[in-house]
N, C-alpha and C positions, 0 to 999 in steps of 0.2 A: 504494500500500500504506500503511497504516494506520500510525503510531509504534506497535510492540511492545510498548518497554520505558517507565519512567518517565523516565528520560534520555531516547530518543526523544521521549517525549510536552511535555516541558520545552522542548526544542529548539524543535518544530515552534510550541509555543505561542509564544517569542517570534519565531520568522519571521512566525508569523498577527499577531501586535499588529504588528510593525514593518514587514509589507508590506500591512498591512491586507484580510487575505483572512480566508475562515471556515475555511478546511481547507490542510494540507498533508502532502504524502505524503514517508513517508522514501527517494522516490528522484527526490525534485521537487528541479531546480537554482535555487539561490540568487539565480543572476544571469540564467535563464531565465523567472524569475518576476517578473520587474521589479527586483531588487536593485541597487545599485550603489554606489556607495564609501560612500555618507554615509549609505546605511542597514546597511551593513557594519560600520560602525564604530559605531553602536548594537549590531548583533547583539553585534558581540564584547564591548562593554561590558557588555549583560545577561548574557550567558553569564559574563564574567568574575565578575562579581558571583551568581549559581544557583549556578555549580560550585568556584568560590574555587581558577580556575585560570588560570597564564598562557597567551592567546591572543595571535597578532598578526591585523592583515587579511590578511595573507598566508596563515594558517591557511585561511578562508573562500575563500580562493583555487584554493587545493591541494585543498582538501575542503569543495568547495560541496554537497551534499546533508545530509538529515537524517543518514543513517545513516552518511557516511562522515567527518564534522562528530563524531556523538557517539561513536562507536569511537576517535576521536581525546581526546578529552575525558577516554575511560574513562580510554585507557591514561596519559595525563597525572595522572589520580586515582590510579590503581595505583602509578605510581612514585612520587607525591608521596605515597604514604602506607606504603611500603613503603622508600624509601630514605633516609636523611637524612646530608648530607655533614659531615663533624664540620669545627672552623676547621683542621686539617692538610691536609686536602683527602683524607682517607681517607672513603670507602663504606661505613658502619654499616647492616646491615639491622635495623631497630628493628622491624616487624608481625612478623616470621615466624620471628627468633630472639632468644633472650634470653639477654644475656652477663653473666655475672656476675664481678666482682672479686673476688680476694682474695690473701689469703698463703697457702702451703702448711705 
């Protein structure tokens, strides 16, 4: 099956540069396809750098496929831009409400 989405289609392209193939499908394994640690550790470097998020290889591990690699990513995107922990160590939701300061 074809990448969907543009995340899908991002992903699959850097598995094609780093495994040197023309095509990849989002339910084709990572380490079924010739991957292995030292091209792993490219992936997650590109990826790290496309989505400006934190992976390990272990990631690629857990969620060797297109699709279950970028679901991953997403919800990595969603919390990283939805949550942000202040220096207290309190949970501020900054996208989806807006607090406002004052005196009464």
């Amino acid at each position: 099956i074809a990448p969907r989405t543009e995340a899908e289609r991002q992903v699959a392209n850097i598995w094609q540069k780093v495994l040197n193939l023309s095509q990849i499908g989002i339910r084709d394994n990572f380490f079924e396809l010739g991957g292995h640690s030292s091209l792993a550790s490219q992936v997650i470097s590109r990826l790290r750098d496309v989505f400006s998020v934190e992976l390990s290889l272990h990631s690629l591990l857990e969620y060797p496929t297109v699709s279950s690699l970028t679901q991953t990513i997403e919800v990595l995107n969603v919390a990283k831009n939805t949550q942000s922990v202040s220096k207290s160590g309190k949970v501020m939701t900054t996208a989806s409400e807006n607090y406002e300061e004052g005196e009464l």
